[in-house]
C-alpha positions, 0 to 999 in steps of 0.5 A, a space after each residue: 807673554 805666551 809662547 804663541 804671543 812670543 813666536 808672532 813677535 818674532 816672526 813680524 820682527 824677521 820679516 821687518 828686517 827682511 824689508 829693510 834688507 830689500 827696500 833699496 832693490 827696485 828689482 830682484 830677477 831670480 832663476 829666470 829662464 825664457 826657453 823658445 820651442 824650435 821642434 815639436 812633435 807629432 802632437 805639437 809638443 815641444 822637444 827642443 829648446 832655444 835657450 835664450 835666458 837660462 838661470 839669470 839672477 840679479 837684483 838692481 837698486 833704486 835709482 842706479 844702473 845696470 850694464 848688461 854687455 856680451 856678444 850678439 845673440 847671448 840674450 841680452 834683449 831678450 832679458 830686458 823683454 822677460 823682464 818686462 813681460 813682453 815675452 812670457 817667461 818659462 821659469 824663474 821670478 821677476 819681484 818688481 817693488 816686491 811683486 811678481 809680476 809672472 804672477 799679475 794677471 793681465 788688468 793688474 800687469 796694465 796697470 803696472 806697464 806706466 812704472 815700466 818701460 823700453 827705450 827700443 834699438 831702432 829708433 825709426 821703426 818704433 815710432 809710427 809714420 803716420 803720427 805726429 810727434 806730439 800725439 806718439 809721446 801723447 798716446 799712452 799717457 791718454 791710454 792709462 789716463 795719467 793727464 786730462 785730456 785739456 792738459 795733455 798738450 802742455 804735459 807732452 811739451 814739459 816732456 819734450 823740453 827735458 828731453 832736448 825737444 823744441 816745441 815745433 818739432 810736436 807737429 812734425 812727424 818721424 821721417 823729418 829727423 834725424 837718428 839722435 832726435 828720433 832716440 830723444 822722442 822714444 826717450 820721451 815717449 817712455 818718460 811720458 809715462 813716469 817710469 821708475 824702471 827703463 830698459 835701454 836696449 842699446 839706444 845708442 849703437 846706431 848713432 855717430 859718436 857725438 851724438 851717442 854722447 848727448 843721448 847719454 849724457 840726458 839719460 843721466 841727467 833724467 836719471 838725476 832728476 827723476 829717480 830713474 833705474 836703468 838696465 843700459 844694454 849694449 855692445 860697447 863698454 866704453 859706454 857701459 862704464 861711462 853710464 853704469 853702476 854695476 855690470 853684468 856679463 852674459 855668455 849663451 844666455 847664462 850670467 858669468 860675472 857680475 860685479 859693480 862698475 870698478 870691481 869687473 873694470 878693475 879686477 875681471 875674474 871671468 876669462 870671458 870678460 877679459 876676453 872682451 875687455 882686450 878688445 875695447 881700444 885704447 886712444 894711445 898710439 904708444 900702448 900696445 894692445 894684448 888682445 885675447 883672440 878667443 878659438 871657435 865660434 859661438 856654439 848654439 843656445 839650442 844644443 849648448 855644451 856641457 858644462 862650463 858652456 864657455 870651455 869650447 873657447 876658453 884658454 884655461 879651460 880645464 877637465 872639469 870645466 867640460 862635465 861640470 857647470 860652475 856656480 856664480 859664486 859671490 867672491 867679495 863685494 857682490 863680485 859675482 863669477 861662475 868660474 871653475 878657476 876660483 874655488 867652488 866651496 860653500 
């Protein structure tokens, strides 16, 4: 065998491997930023940035979830959005089943929108008034042609009935429900679709407790029974760590932990999660809570500070934490942190 026979051999057995290494990751966000210009110039060019999504990476496995929790206003709908490309991002890769779909032009990225979809926080406003239940769920699948249009009654009622739908309510239109059934239409709406991939954007905040219970309970049994991957986002991390299979911390638009569910429940590294973490209610009269009050409000993600963008608030902060960023570092079992606290070694 020559040594050009011997290098192609090499080279198809390296990229073999690499497949094998990546199969099992549905999704793989690398370096993504989505920057929104605030001011321009006198040329309409942009001179200031909102950095909503700044140098996130991650990557989701077949069939598992992931919790995306932090504070309002620290990007997380906004991840969810980029990665769907409902806003374009400004930097970084999106590689969905291996392909990057910042890359796919508009007709290649349609074809691509029934494998992901977007459970929305408001129930009632993403649903039409005008149209009955049946054509709200029916209407996509038309759209990308997925059933015929005989069979469409009948797929949309298979549909409703996973999702806990009876079939009279088909005619009926949104403002006769309430805000549990209105979730379970937009639950179907995107199922409709076949998705492997769905972004719940807090689906269940405004919903009373009990119900919030069953919406998650059928999104896991969904998940059961139809292979789904999730990315659940949400305020509240008793629901995270009933749902998901890994989390991801976000401060000011940058992740500064990640981890899977029992490593960051068990063994949080960021003074950030713990902080948020003490404020999660115990239902025990007699356990005295050791809530950490973090000093400071927010700072803006326009002007962010230096460094570790959390030392304005953090009460371990040290001198290097103001100049220099820390790296998100993987510190054992794919526990991810960007923390100064920890060494910073390669």
């Amino acid at each position: 065998m020559s040594n050009i026979e011997e290098t192609k051999v090499t080279e198809e057995l390296v990229e073999e491997t690499q497949t094998e290494n990546t199969s099992d990751a549905i999704l793989v966000v690398k370096n993504l930023k989505k920057y929104f210009p605030v001011e321009t110039d006198f040329f309409g060019r942009p001179t200031k940035y909102l950095k909503a999504v700044d140098d996130v990476s991650f990557e989701i496995k077949e069939g598992t979830t992931l919790g995306i929790v932090g504070e309002s206003g620290c990007g997380k709908t906004t991840l969810g959005r980029t990665i769907l490309r409902l806003h374009p991002a400004t930097e970084g890769e999106i590689l969905f089943e291996g392909k990057d779909i910042n890359a796919l032009k508009t007709k290649e990225m349609n074809a691509l929108r029934p494998s992901m979809q977007i459970i929305f926080q408001d129930p009632y406003s993403s649903l039409s008034p005008r149209m009955p239940i049946g054509e709200i769920i029916g209407e996509a699948v038309l759209e990308h042609k997925l059933v015929d249009k005989k069979d469409l009654k009948a797929y949309v009622l298979d549909i409703m009935k996973k999702c806990g739908l009876p079939y009279h309510y088909y005619e009926r239109y949104p403002h006769e429900f309430s805000g549990g059934q209105r979730q379970r239409i937009c639950i179907a709406t995107a199922l409709a679709l076949k998705p492997k991939f769905v972004v719940c954007d807090e689906p269940v905040s405004a919903l009373d407790v009990s119900i919030q219970a069953q919406i998650i309970n059928l999104l896991r049994d969904l998940q059961k029974e139809m292979g789904l991957t999730y990315i659940f986002i949400s305020h509240d991390l008793s629901v995270v760590e009933h749902i998901s299979d890994y989390i991801g911390v976000m401060y000011l638009g940058s992740m500064v932990e990640y981890g899977s569910t029992q490593d960051i429940f068990e063994n949080p590294m960021h003074p950030y999660t713990e902080a948020l973490f003490s404020a999660v209610p115990v239902p025990d009269p007699n356990v005295k809570m050791n809530r950490i009050i973090l000093s400071g409000d927010i700072p803006s993600p326009i002007n962010a500070p230096s460094g570790c963008k959390f030392h304005t608030r953090c009460g371990k902060c040290m001198e290097i934490c103001k100049t220099v960023a820390p790296k998100f570092k993987d510190y054992g079992n794919g526990h991810k942190v960007a923390c100064h606290l920890y060494s910073q070694e390669d």
